[in-house]
Backbone as CSV, one residue per row, in Angstrom:
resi,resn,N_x,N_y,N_z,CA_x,CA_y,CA_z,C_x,C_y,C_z
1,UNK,-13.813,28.763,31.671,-13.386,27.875,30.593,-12.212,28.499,29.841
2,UNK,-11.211,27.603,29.459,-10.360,28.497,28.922,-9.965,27.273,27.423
3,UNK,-9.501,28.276,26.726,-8.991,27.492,24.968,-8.371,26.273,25.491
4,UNK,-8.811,25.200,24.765,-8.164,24.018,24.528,-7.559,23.088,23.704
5,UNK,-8.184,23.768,21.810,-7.750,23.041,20.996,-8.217,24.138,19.816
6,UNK,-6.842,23.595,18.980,-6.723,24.142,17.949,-7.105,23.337,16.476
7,UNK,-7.528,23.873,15.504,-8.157,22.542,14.604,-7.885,23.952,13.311
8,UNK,-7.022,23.233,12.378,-6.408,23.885,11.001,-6.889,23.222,10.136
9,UNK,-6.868,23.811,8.904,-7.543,22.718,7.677,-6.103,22.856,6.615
10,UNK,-5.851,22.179,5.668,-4.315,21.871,5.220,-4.567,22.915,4.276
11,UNK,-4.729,22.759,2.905,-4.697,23.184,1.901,-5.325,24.728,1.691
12,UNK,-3.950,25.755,1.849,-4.838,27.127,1.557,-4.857,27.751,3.090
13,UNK,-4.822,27.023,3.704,-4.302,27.181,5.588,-3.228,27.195,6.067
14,UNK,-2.731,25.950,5.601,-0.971,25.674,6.305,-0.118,25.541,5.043
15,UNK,-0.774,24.940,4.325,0.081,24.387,2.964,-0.366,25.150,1.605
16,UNK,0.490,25.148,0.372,-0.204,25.328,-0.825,-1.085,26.844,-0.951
17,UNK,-0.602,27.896,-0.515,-1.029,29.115,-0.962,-1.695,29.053,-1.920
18,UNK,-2.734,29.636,-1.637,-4.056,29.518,-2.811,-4.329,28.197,-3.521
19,UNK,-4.238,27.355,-2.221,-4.754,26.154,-3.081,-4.907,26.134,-4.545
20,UNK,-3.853,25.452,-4.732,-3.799,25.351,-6.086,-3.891,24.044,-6.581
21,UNK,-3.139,23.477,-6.117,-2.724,21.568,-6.652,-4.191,20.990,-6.685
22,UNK,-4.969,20.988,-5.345,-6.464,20.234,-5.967,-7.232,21.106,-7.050
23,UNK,-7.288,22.649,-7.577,-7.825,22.998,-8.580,-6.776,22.695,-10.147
24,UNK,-5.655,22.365,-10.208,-5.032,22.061,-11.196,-5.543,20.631,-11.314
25,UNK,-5.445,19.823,-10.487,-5.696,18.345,-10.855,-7.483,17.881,-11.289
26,UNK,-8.143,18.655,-10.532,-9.589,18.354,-10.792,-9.782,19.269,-12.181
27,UNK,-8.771,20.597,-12.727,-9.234,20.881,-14.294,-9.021,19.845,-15.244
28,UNK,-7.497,19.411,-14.695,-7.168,18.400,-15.854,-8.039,16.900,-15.724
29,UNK,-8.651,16.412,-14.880,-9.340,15.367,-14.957,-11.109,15.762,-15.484
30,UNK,-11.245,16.585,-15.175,-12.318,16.936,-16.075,-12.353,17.249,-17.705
31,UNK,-10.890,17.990,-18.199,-10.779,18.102,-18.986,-10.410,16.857,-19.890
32,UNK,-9.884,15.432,-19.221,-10.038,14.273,-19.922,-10.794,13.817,-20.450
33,UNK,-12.094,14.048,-19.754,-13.460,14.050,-20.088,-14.420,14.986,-20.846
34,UNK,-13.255,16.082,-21.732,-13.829,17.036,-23.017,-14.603,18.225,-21.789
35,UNK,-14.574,17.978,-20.672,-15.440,18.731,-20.404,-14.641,20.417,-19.434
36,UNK,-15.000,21.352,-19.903,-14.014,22.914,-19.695,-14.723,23.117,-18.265
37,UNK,-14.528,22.782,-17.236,-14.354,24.125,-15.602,-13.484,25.171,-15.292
38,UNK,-14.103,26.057,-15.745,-13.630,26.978,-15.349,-13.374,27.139,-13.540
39,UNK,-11.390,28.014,-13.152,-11.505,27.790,-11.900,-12.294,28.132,-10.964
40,UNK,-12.678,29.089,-11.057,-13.956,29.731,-10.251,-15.389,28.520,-10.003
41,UNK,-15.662,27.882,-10.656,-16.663,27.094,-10.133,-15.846,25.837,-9.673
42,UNK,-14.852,25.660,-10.089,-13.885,24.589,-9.362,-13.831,25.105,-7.512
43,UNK,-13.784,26.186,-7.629,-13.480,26.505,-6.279,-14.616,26.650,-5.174
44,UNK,-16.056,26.784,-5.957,-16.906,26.936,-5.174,-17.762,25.998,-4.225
45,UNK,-17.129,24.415,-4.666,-17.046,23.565,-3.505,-15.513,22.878,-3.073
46,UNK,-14.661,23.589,-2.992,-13.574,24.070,-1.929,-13.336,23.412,-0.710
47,UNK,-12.719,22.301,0.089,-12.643,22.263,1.285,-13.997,20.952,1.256
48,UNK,-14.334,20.494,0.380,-15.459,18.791,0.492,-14.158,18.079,0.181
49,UNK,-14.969,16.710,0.346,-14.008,15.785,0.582,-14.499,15.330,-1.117
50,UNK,-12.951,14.978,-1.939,-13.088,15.432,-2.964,-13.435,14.197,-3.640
51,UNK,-14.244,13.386,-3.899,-15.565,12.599,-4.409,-17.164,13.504,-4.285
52,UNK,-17.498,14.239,-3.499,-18.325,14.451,-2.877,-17.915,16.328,-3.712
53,UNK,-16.775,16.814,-4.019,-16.785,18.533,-4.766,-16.593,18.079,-6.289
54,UNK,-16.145,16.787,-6.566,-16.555,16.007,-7.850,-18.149,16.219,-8.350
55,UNK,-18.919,15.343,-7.620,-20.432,15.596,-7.598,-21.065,17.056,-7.442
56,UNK,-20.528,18.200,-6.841,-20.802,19.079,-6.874,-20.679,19.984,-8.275
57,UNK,-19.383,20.084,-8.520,-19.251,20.520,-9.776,-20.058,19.914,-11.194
58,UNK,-20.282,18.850,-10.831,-21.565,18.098,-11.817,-22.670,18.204,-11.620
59,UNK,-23.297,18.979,-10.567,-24.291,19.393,-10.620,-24.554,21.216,-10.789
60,UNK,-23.302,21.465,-11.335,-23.594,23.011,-11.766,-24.821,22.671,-12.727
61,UNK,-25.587,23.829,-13.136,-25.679,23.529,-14.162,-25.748,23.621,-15.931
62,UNK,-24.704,24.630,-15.423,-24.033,24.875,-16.942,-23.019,23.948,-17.421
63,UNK,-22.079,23.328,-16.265,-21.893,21.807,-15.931,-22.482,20.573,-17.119
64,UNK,-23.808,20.474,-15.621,-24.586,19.298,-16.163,-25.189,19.702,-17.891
65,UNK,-25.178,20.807,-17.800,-25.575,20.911,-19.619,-24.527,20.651,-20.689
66,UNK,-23.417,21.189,-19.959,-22.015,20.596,-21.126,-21.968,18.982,-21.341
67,UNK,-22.341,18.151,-19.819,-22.195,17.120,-20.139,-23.225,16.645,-20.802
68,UNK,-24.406,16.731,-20.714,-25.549,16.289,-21.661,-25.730,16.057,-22.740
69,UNK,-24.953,18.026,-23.533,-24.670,18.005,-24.800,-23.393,17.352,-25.465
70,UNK,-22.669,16.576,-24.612,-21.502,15.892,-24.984,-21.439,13.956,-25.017
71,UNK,-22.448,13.772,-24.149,-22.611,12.351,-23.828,-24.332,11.849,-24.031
72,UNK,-25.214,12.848,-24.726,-26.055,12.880,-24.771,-27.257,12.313,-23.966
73,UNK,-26.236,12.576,-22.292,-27.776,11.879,-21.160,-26.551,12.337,-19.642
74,UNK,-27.304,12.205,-18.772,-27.169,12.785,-17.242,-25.963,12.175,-17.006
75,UNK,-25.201,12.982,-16.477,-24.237,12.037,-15.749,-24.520,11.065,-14.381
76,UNK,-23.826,9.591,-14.433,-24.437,8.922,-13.553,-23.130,8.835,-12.349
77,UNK,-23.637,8.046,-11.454,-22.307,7.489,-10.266,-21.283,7.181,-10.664
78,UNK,-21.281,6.140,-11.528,-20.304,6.008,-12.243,-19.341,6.714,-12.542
79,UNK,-19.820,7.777,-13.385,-19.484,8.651,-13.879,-18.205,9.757,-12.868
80,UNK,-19.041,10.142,-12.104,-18.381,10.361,-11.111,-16.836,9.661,-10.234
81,UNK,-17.304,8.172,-10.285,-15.837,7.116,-9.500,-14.970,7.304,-10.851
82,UNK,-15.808,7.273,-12.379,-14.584,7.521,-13.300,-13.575,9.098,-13.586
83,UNK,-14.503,9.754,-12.936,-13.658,11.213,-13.088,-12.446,10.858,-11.423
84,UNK,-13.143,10.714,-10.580,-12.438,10.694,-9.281,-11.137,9.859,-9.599
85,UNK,-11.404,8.723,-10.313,-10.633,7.547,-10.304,-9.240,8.093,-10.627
86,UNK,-9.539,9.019,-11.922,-8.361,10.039,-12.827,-8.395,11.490,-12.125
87,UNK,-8.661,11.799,-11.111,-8.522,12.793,-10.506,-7.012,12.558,-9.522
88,UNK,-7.597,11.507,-8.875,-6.262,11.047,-7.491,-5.033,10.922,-7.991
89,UNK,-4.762,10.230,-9.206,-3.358,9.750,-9.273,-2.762,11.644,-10.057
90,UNK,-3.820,12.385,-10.429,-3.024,13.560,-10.774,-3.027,14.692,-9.834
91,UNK,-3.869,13.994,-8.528,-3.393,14.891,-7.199,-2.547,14.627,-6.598
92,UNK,-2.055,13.022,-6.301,-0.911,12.464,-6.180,0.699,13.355,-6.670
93,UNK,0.248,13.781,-7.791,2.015,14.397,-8.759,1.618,15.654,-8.003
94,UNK,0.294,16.287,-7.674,0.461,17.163,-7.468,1.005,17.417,-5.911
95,UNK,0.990,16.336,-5.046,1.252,16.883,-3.492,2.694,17.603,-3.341
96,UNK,3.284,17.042,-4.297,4.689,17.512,-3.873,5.159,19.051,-3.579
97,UNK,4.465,19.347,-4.962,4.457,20.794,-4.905,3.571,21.412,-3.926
98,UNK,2.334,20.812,-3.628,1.457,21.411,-2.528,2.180,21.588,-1.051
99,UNK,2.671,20.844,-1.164,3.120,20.405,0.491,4.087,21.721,1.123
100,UNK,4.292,23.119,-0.134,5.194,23.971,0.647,4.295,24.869,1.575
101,UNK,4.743,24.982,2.560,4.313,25.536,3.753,4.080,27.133,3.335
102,UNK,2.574,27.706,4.058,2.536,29.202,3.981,2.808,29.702,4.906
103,UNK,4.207,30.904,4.996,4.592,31.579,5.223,4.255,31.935,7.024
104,UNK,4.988,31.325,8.029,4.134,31.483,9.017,3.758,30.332,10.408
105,UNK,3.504,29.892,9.282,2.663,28.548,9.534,3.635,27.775,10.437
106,UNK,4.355,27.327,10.835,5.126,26.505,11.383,5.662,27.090,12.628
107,UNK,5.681,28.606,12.317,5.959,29.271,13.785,4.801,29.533,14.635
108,UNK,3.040,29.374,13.543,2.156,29.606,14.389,1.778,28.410,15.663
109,UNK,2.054,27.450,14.653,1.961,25.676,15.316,3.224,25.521,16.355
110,UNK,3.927,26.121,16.689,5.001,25.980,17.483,4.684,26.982,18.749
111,UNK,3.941,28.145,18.695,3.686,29.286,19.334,2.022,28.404,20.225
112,UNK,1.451,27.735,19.580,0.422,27.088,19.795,0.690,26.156,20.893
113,UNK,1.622,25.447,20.538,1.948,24.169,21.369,2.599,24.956,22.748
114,UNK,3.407,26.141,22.169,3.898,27.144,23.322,2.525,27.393,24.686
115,UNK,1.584,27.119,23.957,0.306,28.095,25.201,-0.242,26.530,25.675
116,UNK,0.336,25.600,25.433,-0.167,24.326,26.219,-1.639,23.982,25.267
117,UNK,-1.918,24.622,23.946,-3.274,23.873,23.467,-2.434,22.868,22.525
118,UNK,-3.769,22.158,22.432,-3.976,20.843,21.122,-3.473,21.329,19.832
119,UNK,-3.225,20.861,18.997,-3.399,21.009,17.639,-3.927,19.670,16.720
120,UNK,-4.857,20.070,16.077,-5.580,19.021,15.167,-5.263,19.486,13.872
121,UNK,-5.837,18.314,12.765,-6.072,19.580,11.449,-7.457,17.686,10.745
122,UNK,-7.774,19.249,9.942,-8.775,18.477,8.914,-8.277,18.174,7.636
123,UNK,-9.394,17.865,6.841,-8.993,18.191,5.056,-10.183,17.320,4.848
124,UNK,-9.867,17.842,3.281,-11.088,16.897,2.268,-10.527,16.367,1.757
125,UNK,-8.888,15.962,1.436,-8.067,14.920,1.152,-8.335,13.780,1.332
126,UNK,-7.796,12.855,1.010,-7.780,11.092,1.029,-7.041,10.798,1.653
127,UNK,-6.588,9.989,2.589,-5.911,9.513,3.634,-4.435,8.846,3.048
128,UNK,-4.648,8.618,1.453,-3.300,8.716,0.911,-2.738,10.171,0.703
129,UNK,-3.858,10.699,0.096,-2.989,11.837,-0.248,-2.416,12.633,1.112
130,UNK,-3.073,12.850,2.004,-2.447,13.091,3.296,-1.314,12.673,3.811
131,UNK,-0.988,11.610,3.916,-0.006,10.819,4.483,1.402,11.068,3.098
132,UNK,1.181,11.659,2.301,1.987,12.250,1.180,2.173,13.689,1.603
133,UNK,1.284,14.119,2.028,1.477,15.281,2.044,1.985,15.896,3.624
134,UNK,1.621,15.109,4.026,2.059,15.240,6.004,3.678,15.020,5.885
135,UNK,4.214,14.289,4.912,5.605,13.764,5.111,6.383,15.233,4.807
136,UNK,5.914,15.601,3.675,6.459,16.762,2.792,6.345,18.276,4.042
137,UNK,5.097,18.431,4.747,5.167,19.540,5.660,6.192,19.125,6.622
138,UNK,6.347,17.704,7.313,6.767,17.634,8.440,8.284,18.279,8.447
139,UNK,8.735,17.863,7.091,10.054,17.806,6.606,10.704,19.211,6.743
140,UNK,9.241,20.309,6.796,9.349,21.824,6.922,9.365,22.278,7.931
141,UNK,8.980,21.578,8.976,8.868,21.601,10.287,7.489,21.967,10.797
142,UNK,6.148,21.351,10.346,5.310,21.446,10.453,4.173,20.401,10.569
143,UNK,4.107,19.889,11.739,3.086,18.581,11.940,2.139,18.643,12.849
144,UNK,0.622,19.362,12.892,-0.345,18.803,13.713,-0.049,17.564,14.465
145,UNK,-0.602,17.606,15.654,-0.488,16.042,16.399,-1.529,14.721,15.333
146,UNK,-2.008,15.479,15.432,-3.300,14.138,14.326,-4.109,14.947,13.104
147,UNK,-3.840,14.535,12.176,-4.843,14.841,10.540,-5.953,13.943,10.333
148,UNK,-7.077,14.267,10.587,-8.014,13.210,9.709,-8.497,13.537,8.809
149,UNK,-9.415,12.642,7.748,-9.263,12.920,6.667,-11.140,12.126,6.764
150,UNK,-12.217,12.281,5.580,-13.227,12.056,5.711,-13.504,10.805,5.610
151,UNK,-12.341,9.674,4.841,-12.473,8.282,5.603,-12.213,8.073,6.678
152,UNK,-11.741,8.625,7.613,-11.488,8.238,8.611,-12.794,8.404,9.839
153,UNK,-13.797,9.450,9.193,-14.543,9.265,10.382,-16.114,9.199,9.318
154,UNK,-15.879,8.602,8.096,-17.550,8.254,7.605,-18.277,9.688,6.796
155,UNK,-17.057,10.353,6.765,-18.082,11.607,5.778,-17.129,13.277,6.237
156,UNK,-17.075,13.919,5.215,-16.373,15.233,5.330,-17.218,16.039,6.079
157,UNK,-16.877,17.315,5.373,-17.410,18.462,5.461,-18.700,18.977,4.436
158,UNK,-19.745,19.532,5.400,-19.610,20.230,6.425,-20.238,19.336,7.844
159,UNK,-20.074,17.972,7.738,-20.478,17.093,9.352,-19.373,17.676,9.984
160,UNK,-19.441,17.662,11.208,-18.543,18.297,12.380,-17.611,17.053,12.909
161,UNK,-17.774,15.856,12.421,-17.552,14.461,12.263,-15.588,14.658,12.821
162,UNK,-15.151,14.919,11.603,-13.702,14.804,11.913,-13.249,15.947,13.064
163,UNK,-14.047,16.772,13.378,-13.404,18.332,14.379,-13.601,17.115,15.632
164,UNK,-15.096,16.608,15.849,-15.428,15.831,17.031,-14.325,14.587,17.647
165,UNK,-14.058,14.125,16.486,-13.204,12.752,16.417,-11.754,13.833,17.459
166,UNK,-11.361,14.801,16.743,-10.066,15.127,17.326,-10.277,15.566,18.677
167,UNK,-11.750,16.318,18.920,-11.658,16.518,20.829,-11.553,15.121,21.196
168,UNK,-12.475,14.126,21.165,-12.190,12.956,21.729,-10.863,12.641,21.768
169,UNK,-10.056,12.481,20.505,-8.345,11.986,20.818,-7.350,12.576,21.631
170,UNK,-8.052,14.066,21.084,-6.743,14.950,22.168,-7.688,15.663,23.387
171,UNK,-8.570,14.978,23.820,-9.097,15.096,25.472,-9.634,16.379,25.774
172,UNK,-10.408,17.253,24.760,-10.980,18.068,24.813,-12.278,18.118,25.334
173,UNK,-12.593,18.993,26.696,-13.061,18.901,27.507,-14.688,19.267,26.842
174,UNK,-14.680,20.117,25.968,-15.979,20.804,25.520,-15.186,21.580,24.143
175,UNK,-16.532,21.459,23.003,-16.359,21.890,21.345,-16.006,23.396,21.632
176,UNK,-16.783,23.563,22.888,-16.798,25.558,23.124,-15.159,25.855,23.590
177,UNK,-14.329,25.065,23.955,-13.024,25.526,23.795,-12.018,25.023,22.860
178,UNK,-12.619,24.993,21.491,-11.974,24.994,20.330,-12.030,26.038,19.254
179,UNK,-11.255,26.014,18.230,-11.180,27.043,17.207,-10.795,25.991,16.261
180,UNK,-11.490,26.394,15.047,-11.754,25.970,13.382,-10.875,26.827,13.071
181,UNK,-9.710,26.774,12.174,-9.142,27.744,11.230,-9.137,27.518,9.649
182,UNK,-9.999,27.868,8.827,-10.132,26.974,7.513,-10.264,27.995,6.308
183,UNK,-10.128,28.066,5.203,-10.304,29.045,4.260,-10.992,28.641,3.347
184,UNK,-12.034,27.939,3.600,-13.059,27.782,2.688,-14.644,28.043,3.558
185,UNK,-15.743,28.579,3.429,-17.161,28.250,3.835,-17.205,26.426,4.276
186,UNK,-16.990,25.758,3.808,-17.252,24.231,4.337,-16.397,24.452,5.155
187,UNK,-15.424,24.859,5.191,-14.198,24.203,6.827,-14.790,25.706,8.221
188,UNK,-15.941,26.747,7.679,-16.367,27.404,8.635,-17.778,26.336,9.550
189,UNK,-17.971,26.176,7.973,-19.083,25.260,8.643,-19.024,23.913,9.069
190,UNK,-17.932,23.299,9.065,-17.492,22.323,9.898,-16.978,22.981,11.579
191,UNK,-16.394,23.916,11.511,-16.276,24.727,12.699,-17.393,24.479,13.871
192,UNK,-18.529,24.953,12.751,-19.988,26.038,13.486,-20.846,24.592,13.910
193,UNK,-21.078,23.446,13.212,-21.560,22.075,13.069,-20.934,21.587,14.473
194,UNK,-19.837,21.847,14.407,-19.094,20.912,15.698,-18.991,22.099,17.064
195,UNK,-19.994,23.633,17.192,-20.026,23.418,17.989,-18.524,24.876,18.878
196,UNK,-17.629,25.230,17.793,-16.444,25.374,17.381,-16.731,27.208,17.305
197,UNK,-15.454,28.182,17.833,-15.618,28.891,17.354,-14.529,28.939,16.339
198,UNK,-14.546,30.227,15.066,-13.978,29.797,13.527,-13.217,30.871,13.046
199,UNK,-12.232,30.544,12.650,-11.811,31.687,11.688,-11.185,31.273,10.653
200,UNK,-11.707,32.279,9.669,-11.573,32.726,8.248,-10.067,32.626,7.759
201,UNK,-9.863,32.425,6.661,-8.418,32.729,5.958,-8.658,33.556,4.997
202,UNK,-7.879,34.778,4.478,-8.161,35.193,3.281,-6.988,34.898,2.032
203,UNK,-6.286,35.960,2.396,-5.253,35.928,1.546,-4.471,34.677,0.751
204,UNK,-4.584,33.671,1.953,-3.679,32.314,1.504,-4.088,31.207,1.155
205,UNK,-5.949,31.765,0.698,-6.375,30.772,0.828,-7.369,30.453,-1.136
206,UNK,-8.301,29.702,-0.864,-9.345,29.586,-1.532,-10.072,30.312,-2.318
207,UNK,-10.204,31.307,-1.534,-11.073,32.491,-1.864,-10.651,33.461,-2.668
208,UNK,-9.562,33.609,-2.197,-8.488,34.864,-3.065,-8.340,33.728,-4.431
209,UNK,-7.531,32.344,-4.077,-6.755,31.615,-5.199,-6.277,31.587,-6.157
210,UNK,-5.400,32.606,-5.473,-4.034,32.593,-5.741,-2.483,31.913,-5.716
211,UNK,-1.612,31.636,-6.240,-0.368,31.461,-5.248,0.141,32.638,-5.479
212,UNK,1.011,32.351,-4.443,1.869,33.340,-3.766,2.697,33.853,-4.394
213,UNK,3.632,33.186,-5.619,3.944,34.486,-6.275,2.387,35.000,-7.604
214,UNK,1.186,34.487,-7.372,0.494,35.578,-8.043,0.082,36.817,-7.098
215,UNK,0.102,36.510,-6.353,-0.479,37.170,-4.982,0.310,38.600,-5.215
216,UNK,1.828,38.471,-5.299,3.020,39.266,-4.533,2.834,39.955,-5.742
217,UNK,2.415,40.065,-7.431,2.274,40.665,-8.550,1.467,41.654,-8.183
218,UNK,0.709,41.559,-7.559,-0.694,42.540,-7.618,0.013,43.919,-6.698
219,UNK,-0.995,44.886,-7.299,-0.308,46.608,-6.100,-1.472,46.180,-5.125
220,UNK,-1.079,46.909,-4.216,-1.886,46.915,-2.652,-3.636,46.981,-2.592
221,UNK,-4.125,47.740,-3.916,-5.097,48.127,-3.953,-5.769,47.020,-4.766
222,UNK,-5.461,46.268,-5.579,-6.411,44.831,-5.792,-5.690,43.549,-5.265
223,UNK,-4.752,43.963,-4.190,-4.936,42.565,-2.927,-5.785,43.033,-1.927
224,UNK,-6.154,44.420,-1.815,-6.825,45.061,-0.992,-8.804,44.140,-1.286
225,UNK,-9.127,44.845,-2.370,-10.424,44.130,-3.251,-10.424,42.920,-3.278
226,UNK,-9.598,41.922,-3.569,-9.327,40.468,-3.556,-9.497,40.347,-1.830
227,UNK,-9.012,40.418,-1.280,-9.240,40.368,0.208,-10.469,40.716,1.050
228,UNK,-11.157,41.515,0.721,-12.634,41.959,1.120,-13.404,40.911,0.478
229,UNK,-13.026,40.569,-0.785,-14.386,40.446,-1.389,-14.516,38.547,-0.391
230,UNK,-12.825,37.678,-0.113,-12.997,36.653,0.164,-13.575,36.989,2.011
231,UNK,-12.769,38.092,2.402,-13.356,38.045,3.626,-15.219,38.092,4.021
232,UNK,-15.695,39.003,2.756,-17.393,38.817,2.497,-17.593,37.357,3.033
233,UNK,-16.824,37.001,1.606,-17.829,34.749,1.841,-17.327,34.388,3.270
234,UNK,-16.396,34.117,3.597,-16.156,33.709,4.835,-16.884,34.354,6.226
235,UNK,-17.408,35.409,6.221,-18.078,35.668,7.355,-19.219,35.644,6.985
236,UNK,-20.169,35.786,5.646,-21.107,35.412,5.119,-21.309,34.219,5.913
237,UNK,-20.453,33.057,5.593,-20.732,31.801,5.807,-20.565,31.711,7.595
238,UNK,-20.356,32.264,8.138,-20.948,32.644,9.926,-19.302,32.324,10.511
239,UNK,-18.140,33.139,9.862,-16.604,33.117,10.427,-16.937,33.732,11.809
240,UNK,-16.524,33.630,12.521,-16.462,34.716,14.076,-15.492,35.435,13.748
241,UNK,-14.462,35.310,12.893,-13.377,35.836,12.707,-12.554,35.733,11.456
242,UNK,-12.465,36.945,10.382,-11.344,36.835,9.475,-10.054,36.848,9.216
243,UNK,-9.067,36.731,8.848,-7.138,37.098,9.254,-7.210,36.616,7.672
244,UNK,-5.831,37.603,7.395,-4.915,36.942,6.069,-4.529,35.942,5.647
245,UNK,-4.030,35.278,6.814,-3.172,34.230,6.725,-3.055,33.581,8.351
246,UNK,-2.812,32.275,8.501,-3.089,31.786,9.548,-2.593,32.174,10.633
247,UNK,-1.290,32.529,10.717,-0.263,33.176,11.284,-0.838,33.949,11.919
248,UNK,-1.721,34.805,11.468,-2.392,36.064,12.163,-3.351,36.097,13.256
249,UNK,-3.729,34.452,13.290,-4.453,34.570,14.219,-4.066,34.347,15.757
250,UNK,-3.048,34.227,16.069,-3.053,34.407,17.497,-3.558,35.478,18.471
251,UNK,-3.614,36.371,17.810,-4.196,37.528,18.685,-5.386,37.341,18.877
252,UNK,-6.090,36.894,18.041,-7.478,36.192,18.561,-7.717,34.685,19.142
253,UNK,-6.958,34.781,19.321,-7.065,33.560,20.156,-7.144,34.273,21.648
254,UNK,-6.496,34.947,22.214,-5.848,35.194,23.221,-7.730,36.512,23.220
255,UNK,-8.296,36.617,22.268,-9.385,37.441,22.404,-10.105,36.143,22.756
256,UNK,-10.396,35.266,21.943,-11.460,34.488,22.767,-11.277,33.663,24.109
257,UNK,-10.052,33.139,24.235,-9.960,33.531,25.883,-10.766,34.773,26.744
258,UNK,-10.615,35.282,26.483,-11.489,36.623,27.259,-12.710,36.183,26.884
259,UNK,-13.107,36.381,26.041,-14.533,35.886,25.310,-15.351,34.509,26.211
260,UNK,-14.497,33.639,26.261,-14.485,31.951,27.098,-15.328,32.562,28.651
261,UNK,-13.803,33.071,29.088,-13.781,33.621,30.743,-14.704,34.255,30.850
262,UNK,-15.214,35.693,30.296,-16.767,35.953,30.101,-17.925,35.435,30.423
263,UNK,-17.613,34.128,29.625,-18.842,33.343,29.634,-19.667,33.041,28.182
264,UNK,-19.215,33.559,27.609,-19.501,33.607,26.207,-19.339,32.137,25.143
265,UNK,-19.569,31.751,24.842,-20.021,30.626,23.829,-19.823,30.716,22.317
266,UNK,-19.628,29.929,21.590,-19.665,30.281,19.929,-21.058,30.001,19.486
């Protein structure tokens, strides 16, 4: 068996160093609503399809206690389509700026297509905001053959739903000759769900969340700590494999080939 498809996740992967634009837009739409998230729990549902890391963050529950003591009762569904509702149009202002490419990235997707595999990509984006944001990478020279997005196949991450949808389109013979590349725990476990072997992002991603010029501030020795501690969650969450930045992973690729030929499985 040998590699057949490649499957990237956008934000914090290819685009938007340290995902930033969906944690700026989901503070300020929460904060419309009196209510303070701090980024760190903003980030800890990361990579859902973002109705669904809406609901998450409302069920913190230091969260759900701010809102209680502010609206004096549970937050309902509602509640939720009204935060989302004012979430989108200020992720919208935000794609523009998201859409700059990390460092890499465009020569990895070109080096990819070089070895005769697929390229897919995921997200927990909205199929608008995608199609905003696909224009802005392409323009960089950077376009997966196909993006789906969790309307498109009935539900995000962590269902293996959208990885599956892309073997079917791009004629992937078996899940066991694919690779997940994602920088969040949900885009590992969309990987592992579908079947997929996975690798980790650190540096450019989620985990660290950072951008890139906060990143480049720091001395070697707490990007060093910042980097362990995201590589922890990501193999915590069952990575086969960690890298900095996406770029880095070709060499493992060319390892799980060997791995494949073996006989070996994810």
């Amino acid at each position: 068996m040998k590699l057949e498809m490649v499957v990237t996740d956008w934000a914090g992967t290819a685009v938007d160093f340290g995902s930033v634009a969906p944690i700026v837009a989901l503070e300020t739409a929460f904060a419309a609503k009196g209510i303070v998230v701090t980024r760190p729990l903003l980030r800890l549902s990361m990579g859902l399809a973002k109705r669904d890391h809406i609901r998450e963050v409302l069920a913190i529950p230091e969260i759900a206690e701010q809102w209680l003591s502010r609206f004096g009762e549970p937050h309902t569904e509602a509640d939720i389509d009204a935060i989302y509702a004012d979430f989108t149009p200020r992720m919208m202002d935000e794609i523009a700026a998201s859409a700059t490419l990390i460092p890499g990235i465009a020569e990895f997707a070109e080096a990819i297509r070089a070895r005769g595999l697929r390229h897919g990509a995921t997200t927990g984006y909205t199929r608008v905001m995608m199609e905003r944001l696909m224009i802005g990478a392409a323009a960089q020279g950077y376009a997966p053959e196909i993006s789906l997005c969790p309307e498109d196949v009935g539900g995000g991450r962590p269902h293996p739903w959208m990885c599956c949808r892309l073997a079917i389109e791009l004629r992937v013979t078996s899940m066991a000759a694919a690779v997940k590349i994602g920088d969040t725990p949900s885009d590992i476990a969309e990987g592992l769900n579908a079947g997929m072997w996975t690798i980790g992002v650190t540096t450019t991603g989620n985990e660290v969340g950072l951008s890139h010029a906060e990143w480049l501030t720091l001395n070697p020795v707490a990007q060093s700590a910042l980097r362990e501690v995201a590589a922890a969650k990501l193999l915590a969450a069952g990575a086969h494999y960690v890298v900095d930045a996406t770029a880095d992973s070709l060499p493992l690729l060319d390892e799980i080939e060997v791995r494949l030929a073996s006989g070996e499985r994810p």
